[in-house]
C-alpha positions as CSV (number, residue, x, y, z in Angstrom):
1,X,61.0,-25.3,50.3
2,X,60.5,-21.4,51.9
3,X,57.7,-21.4,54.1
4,X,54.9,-18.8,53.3
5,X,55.2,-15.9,55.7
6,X,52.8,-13.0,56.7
7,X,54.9,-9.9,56.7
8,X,53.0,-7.5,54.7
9,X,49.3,-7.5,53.3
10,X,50.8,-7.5,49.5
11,X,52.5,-11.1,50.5
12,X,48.5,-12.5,49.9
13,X,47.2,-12.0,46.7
14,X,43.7,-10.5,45.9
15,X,41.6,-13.7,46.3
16,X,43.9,-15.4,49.4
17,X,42.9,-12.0,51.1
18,X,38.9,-12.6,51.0
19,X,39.6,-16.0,51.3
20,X,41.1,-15.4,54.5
21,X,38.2,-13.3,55.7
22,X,35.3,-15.1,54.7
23,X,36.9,-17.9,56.6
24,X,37.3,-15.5,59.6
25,X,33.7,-15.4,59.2
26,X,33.0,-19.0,59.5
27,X,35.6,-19.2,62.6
28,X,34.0,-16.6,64.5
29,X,30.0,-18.1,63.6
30,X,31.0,-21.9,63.7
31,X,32.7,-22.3,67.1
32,X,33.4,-26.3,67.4
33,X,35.7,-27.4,70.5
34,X,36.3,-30.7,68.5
35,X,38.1,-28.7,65.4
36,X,41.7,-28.3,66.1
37,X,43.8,-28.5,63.2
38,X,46.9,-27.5,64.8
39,X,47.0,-29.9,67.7
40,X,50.4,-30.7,69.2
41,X,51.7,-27.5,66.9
42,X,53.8,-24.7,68.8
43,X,53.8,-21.0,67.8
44,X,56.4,-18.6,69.5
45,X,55.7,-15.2,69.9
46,X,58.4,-12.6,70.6
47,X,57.5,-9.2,72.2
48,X,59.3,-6.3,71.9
49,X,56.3,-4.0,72.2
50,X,53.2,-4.3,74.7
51,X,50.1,-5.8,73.4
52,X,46.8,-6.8,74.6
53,X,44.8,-7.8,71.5
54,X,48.3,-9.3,69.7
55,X,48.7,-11.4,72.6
56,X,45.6,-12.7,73.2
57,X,44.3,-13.3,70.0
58,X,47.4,-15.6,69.2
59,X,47.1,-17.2,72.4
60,X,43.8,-18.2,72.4
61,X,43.7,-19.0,69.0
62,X,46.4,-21.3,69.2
63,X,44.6,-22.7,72.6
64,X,41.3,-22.8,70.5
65,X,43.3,-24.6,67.4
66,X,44.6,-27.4,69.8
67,X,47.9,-26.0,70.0
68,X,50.4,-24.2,72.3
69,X,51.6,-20.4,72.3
70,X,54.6,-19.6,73.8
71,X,55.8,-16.0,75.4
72,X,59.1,-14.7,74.4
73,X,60.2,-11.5,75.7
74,X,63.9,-10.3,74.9
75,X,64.5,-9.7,78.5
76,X,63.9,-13.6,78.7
77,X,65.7,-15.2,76.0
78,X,69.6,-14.8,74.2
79,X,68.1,-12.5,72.0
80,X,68.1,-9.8,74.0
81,X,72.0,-10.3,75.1
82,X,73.0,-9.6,71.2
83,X,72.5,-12.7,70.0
84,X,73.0,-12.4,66.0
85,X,68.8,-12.5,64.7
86,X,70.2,-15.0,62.1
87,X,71.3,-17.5,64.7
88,X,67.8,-16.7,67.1
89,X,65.8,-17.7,63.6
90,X,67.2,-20.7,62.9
91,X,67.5,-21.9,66.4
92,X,64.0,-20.9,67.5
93,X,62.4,-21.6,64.1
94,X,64.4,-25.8,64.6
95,X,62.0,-26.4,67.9
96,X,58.7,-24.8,67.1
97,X,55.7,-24.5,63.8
98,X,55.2,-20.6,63.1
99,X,57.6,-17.4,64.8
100,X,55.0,-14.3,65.4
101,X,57.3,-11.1,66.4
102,X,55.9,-7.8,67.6
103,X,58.7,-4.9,67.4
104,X,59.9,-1.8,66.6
105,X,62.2,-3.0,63.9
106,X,60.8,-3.9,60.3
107,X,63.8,-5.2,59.6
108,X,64.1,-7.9,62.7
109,X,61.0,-9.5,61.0
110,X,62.3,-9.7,57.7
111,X,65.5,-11.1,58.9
112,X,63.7,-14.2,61.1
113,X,61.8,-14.8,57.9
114,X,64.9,-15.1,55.9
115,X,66.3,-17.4,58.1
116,X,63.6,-19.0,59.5
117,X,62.4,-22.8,58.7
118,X,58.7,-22.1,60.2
119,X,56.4,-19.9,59.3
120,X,57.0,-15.8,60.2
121,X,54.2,-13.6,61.1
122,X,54.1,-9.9,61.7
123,X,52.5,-9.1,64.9
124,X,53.5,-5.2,64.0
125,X,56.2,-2.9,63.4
126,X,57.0,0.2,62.7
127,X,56.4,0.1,59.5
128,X,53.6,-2.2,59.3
129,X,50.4,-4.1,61.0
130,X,48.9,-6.2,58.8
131,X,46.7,-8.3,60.9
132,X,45.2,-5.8,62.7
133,X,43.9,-5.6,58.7
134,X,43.0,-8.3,58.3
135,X,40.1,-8.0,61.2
136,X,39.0,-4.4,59.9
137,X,38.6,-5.8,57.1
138,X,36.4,-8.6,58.7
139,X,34.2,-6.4,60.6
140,X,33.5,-4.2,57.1
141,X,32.5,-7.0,54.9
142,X,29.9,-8.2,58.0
143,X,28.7,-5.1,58.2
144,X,28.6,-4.0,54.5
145,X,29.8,-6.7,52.4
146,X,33.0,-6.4,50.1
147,X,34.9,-3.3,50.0
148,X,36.2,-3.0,46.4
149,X,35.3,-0.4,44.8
150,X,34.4,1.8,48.1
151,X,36.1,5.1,49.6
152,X,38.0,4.9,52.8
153,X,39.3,7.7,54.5
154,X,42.2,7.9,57.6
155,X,42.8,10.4,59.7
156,X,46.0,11.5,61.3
157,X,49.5,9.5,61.6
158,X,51.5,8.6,58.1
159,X,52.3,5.0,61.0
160,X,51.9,1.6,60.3
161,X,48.8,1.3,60.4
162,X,48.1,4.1,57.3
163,X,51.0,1.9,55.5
164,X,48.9,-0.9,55.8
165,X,45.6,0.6,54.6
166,X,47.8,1.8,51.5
167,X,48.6,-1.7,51.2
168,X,44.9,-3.2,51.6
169,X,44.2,-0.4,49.2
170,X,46.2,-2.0,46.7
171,X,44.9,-6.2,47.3
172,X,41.2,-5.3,47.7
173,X,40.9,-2.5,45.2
174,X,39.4,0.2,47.3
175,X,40.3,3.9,47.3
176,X,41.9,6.0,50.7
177,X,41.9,9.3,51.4
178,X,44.6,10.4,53.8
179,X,43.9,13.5,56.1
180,X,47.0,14.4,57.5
181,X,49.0,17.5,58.5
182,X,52.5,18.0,56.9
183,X,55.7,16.6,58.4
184,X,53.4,13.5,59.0
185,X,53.1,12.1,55.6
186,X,52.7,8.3,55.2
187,X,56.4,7.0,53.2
188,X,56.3,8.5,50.0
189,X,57.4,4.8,48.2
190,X,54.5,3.2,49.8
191,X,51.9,5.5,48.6
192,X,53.8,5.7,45.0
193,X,53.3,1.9,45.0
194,X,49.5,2.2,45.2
195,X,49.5,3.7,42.4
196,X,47.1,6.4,42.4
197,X,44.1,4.9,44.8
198,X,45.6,7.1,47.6
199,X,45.0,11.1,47.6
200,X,46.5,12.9,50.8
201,X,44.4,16.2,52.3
202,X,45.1,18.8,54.6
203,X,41.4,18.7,55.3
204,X,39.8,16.0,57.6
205,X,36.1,17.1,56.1
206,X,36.8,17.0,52.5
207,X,38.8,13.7,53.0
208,X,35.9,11.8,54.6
209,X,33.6,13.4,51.9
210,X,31.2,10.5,49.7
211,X,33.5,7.8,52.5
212,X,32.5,4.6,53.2
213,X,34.9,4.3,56.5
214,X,36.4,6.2,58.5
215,X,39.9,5.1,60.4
216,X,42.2,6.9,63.1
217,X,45.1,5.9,65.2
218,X,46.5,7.9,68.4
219,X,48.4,10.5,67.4
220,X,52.1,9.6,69.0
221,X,52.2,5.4,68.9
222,X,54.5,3.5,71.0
223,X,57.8,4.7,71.5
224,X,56.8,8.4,70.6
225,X,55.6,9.7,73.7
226,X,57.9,11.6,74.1
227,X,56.5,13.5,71.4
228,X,53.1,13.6,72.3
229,X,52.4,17.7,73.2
230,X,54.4,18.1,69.6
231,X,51.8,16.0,68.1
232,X,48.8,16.8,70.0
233,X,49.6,20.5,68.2
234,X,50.0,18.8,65.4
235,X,47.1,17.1,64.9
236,X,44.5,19.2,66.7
237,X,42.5,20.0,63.7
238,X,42.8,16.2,62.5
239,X,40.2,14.8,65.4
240,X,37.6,12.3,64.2
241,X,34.3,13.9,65.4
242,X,30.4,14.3,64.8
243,X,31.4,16.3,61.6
244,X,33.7,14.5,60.3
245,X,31.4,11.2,60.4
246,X,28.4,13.9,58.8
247,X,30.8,14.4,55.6
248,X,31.3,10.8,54.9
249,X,28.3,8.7,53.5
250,X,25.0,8.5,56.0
251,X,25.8,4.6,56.3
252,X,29.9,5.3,57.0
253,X,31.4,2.6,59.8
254,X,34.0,4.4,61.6
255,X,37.6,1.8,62.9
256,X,40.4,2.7,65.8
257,X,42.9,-0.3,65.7
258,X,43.2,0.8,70.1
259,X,43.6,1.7,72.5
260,X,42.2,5.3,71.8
261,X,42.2,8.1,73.4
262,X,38.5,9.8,73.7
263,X,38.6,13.0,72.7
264,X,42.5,13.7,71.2
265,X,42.4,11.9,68.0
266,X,38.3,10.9,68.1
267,X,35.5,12.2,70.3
268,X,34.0,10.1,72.5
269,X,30.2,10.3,70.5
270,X,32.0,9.2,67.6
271,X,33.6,6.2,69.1
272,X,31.1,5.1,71.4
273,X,28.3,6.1,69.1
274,X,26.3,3.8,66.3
275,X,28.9,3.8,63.7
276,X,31.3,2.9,65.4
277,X,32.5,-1.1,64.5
278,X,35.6,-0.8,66.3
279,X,34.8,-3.3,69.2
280,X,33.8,-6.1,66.7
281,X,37.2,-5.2,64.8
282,X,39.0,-5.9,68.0
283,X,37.1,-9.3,69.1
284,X,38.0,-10.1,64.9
285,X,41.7,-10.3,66.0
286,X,40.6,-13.4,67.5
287,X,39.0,-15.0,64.5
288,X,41.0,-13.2,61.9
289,X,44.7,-14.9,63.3
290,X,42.5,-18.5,63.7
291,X,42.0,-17.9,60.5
292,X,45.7,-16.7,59.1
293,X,47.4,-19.5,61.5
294,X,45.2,-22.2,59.4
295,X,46.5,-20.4,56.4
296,X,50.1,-20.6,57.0
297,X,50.2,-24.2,58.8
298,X,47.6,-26.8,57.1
């Protein structure tokens, strides 16, 4: 029997999705040293990218869980000598419960699921970052109960993380706006696929207008410094500030997946002020991947 993976926020359905948060919820309230339900399990995680909250949230969670987390870097393993990712799978996925992979490559995650015997998770890729979802997602329905229905709006990068709000869009039935300048569009498939809950602006303030929630990433992610005075050009007029927060709804939470950068893609009073949830989004990772490892291995 194929193992259920977490690749992409559209492989949960609708009610899996909530499910999965409310019990993020209960993890996070309900802290009991006794409860570990995946005791003598093993989950590898491959990094090809840096990470502070991938890394410790898995970690720890698997600590918490009774369980073990193991480190893989490329540099470390035959992976990164060109071993073929179909031979890496099934060896790796043979000795341990659940494969977590943070890389560049969409693709490379796709391929271990394939091949894989355990469980495959999406720590990020290019393309997508679907459990950094899952904990925004946590820290809006704590703050203001379910989002169906509601208006979220991001600002700046077409990156993974604007795929993945397309694709939350779609399982929890909210709308998104997407401010974003042109030459910087999220993939035109993706949005196609939501069909019609996404509108793109070239206009932060009338995006965020009547929002519920207001989301930003840095303007050049990992692996696109290089591009970064480019962007910052690009993107000057798509800043997260006092005004945009004053067009969205008096009540709007404002998110930043982080690290940020005060004052390039949000100002600092916006990100260290009282609408700001983004610190509780971050300590969600925690909860949120308890939660998703329960999911996938009990």
């Amino acid at each position: 029997m194929q193992p259920k993976h977490f690749i992409s926020l559209l492989d949960l359905t609708s009610d899996e999705f909530r499910r999965l948060i409310h019990r993020a919820k209960e993890l996070k309230t309900n802290k009991d040293p006794d409860f570990q339900p995946l005791k003598g399990q093993v989950l590898a995680m491959i990094f090809e990218k840096s990470s502070t909250r991938t890394r410790i949230s898995f970690a720890t969670g698997m600590a918490q869980f009774g369980g073990n987390a193991l480190f893989l870097s490329p540099r470390d393993i035959q992976l990164g000598r060109g071993e073929p990712l179909e031979d890496s799978a099934k060896v790796i996925s043979s000795m341990v419960d659940c494969i977590m992979l943070r890389t560049h490559s969409h693709e490379m995650v796709t391929t271990f699921a394939k091949y894989s015997s355990v469980p495959v998770i999406n720590g990020l890729t290019d393309l997508l970052h679907p459990c950094q979802l899952l904990a925004d997602m946590q820290a809006f329905f704590e703050h203001r109960g379910d989002i169906e229905g509601k208006m979220v709006t991001w600002v700046g990068d077409g990156n993974n993380m604007c795929h993945s709000y397309i694709n939350a869009a779609r399982v929890l039935n909210f709308k998104l706006n997407i401010a974003c300048p042109e030459g910087y569009y999220p993939k035109q498939t993706i949005v196609d696929n939501a069909k019609g809950r996404v509108h793109i602006f070239n206009s932060t303030e009338a995006a965020a207008e009547n929002s519920d929630l207001i989301v930003t990433d840095v303007w050049a992610s990992m692996g696109q410094e290089g591009e970064q005075k480019k962007r910052e050009l690009a993107f000057k007029d798509f800043q997260v500030t006092k005004n945009t927060m004053n067009a969205a709804n008096s009540d709007a939470l404002f998110m930043h997946c982080l690290p940020a950068h005060r004052n390039k893609e949000v100002t600092a009073e916006v990100i260290d002020g009282s609408q700001s949830v983004v610190f509780d989004a971050a300590e969600n990772r925690l909860h949120a991947q308890k939660a998703l490892l329960e999911f996938l291995l009990c």
